[in-house]
N, C-alpha and C positions, 0 to 999 in steps of 0.2 A: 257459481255462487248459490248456496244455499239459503231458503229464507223459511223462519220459522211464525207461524201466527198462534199468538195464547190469550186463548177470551175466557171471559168468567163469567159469559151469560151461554144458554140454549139460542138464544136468538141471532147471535154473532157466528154461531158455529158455520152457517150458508154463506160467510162471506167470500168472495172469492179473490183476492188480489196479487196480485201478478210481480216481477221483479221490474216487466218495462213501466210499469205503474212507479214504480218508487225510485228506478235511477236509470243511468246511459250509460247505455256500449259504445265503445268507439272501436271503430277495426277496419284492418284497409291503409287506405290514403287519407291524409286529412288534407283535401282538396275545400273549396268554398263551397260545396253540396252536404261535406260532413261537418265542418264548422256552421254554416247556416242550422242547419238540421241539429246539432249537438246546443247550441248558442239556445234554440228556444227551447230546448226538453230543459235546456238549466234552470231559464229563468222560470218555465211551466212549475219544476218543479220548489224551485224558488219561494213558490208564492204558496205553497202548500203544509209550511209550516212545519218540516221535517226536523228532526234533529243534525241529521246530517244527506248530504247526496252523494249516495254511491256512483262511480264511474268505472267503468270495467275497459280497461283498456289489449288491445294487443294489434297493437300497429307498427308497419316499419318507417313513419314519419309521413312528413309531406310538406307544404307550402308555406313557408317563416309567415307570407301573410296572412295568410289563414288560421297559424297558430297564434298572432297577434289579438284576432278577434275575438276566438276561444280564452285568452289571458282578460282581457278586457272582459268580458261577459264575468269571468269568475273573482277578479276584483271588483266588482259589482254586489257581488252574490253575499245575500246575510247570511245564509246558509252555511255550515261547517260541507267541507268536499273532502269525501272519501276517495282518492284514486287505486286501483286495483291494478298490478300488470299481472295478466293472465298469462302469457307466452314472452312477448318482447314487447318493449316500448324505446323505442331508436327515435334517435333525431327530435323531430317536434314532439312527436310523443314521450321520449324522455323528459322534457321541459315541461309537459301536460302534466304526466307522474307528480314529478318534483312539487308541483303550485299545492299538489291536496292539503290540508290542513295537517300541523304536528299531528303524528299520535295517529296518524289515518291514511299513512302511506305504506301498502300493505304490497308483496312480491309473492306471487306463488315457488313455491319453494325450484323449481325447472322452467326458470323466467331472466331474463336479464334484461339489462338496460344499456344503451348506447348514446355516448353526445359526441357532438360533433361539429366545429364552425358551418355557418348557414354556404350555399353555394350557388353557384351563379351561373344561369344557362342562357348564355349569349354568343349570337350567333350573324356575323357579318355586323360585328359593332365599331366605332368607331373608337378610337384608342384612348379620347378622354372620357366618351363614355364608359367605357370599360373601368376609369380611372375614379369615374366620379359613383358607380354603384357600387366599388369594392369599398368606397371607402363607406357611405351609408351600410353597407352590409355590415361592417366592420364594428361601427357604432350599435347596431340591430342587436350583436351577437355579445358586445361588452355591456349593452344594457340586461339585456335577459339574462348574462352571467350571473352578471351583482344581483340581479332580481331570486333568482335561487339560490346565491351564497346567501344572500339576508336571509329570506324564507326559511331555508335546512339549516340555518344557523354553523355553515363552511365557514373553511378560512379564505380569507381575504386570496382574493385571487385564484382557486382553487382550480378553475377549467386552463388557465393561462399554460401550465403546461402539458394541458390534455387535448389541443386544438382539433387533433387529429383522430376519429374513430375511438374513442373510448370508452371500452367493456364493462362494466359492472354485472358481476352475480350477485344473488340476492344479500351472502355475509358482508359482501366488499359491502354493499351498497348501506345494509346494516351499519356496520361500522365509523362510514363519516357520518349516517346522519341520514340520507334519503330519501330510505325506508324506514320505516315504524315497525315493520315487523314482516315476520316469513310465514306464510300456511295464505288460505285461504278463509275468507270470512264465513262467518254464518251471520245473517241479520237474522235476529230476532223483532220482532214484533208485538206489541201486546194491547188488545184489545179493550177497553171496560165498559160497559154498560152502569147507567145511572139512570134511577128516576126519580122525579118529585113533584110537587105541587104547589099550588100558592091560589090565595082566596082572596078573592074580587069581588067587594060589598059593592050596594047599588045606593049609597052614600052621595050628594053633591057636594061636588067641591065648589063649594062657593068662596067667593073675596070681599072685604068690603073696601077696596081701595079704588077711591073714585078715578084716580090715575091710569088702570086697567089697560090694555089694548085690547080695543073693538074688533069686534069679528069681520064685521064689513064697513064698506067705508063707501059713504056715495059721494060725490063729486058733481056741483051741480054751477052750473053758468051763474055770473051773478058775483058778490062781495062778500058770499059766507061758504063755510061747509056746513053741510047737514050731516051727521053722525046716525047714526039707524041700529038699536041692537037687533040682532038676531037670537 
């Protein structure tokens, strides 16, 4: 991703800023080390008064709970979120994709997208537990559905019969809704410098309301206060 900076002073010209300054990568696994790590660059940048946060993704998924807390930090977030799929976004990071805001779900034109029901790695379990995580999983996977059919504005039901590994390229993805659009961004940026001034006479402000609050206040043993100006 390209980032472009246009200032309209000599002064601004030395500034130096960066892409990790202004958004998050994610890539890899999204384990609790890249959700942790991803969760506070959000809210860091959160509080920075962006128009929007860019998110550059190209991951092949990773841990439903961990994509839970990355969901929760970004329904949090006043901030518009830009999502990017660079290469792929499978599994969790398909659902990552999906959350960015209308209008800012962007696919590089040799990128694709995967979903896929959540899965379950159990091992010498016992047979109602087996019984009683498919079914929570099951509920994990119909909540987050409905959560991106509202979101991308799908139709009702739309992953029910995609439970299995499903492909999106960037026009398929186009087409229902997913993506906002195909290429590659360029942020822009833009600078302005201002100045001015304001004049501060050596005027008292004075009051003449006897009801006033004193400056100091003494406190003294005994049946009265003594009031003391300063």
């Amino acid at each position: 991703m390209n980032t472009e900076i246009i200032t309209d002073h000599v002064l601004l010209e030395q500034l130096n800023l960066t892409n990790d300054e202004i958004c998050l990568r994610i890539s890899g696994t999204i384990d609790s080390d890249c959700a942790e790590r991803a969760s506070d660059k959000i809210i860091e940048l959160d509080k920075k008064g962006l128009p929007f946060i860019p998110i550059l993704i190209s991951s092949g998924g990773g841990n439903v709970d961990d994509l839970l807390t990355l969901m929760n930090v970004i329904d949090t977030c006043s901030t518009k979120i830009m999502t990017i799929c660079l290469s792929c976004a499978c599994s969790a990071a398909a659902v990552l994709f999906s959350l960015g805001s209308n209008g800012m779900r962007i696919m590089a034109p040799n990128s694709f997208l995967m979903f896929h029901e959540s899965s379950m790695a159990i091992e010498n379990a016992k047979q109602g537990d087996i019984v009683t995580l498919n079914s929570h999983y099951l509920k994990l996977d119909r909540m987050i559905n409905k959560k991106i059919e509202k979101h991308c504005d799908l139709d009702p039901n739309f992953f029910d019969n995609h439970s299995h590994d499903y492909y999106l390229n960037p026009p398929e993805a186009k087409k229902f809704g997913i993506c906002s659009h195909i290429g590659l961004p360029v942020i822009k940026i833009k600078l302005s410098f201002e100045m001015d001034f304001d004049i501060k006479t050596s005027k008292r402000h004075e009051t003449s309301d006897a009801g006033k609050q004193r400056k100091y206040l003494r406190v003294k043993a005994g049946t009265y206060n003594e009031m003391i100006d300063m």
